[in-house]
C-alpha positions in Angstrom: -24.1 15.0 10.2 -24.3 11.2 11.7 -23.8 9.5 8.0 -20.4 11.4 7.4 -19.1 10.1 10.4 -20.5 6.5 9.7 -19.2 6.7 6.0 -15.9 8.1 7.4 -15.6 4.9 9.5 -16.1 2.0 7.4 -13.9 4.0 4.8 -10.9 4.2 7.9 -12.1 0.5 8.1 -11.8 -0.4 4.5 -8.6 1.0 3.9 -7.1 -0.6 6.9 -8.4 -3.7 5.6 -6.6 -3.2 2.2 -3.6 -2.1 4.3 -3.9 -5.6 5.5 -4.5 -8.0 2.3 -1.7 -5.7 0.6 0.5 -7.1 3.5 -0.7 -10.1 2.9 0.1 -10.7 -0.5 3.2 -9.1 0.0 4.4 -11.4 2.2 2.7 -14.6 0.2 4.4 -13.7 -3.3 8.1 -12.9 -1.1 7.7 -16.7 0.9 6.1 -18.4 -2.7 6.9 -15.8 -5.2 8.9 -17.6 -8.4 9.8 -16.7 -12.1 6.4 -17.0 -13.0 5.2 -14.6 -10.3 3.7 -11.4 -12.7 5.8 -8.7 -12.9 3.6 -6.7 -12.5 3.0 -7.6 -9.0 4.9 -4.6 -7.5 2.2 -2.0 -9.1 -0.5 -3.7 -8.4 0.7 -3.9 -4.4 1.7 -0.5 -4.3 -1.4 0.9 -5.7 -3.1 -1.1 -2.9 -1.1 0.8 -0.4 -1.9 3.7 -1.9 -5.5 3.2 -1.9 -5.3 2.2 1.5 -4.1 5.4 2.7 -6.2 7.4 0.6 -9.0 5.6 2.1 -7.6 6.7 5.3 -6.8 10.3 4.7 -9.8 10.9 3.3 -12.3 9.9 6.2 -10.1 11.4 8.3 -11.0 14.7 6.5 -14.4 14.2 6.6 -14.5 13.2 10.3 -12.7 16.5 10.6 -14.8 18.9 8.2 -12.1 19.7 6.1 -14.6 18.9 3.0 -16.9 21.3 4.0 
């Protein structure tokens, strides 16, 4: 069906994007990071990359049919 394969886009495009603003940060909080920086940074970025790819995985399995 034509809306899986739209849905399954903007989600490949979504989690690239969050691929993208967890680089982001990552690389903002390294170059102005300081003792104040949360701890709890390192979770919180991970979890992005993580979403990220599940994003990704899981358009990819519904461009592919696999969730049929």
């Amino acid at each position: 069906m034509i809306w899986e394969k739209i849905i399954a886009v903007i989600c490949i495009l979504l989690g690239l994007y969050e691929f993208y603003a967890s680089y982001q940060a990552f690389k903002d909080v390294t170059k102005h990071g300081s003792k104040h920086t949360s701890p709890f940074f390192a979770f919180a970025d991970f979890y992005g990359f993580f979403f990220g790819g599940l994003l990704i995985v899981m358009a990819i399995q519904l461009l592919t049919g696999a969730l049929d």
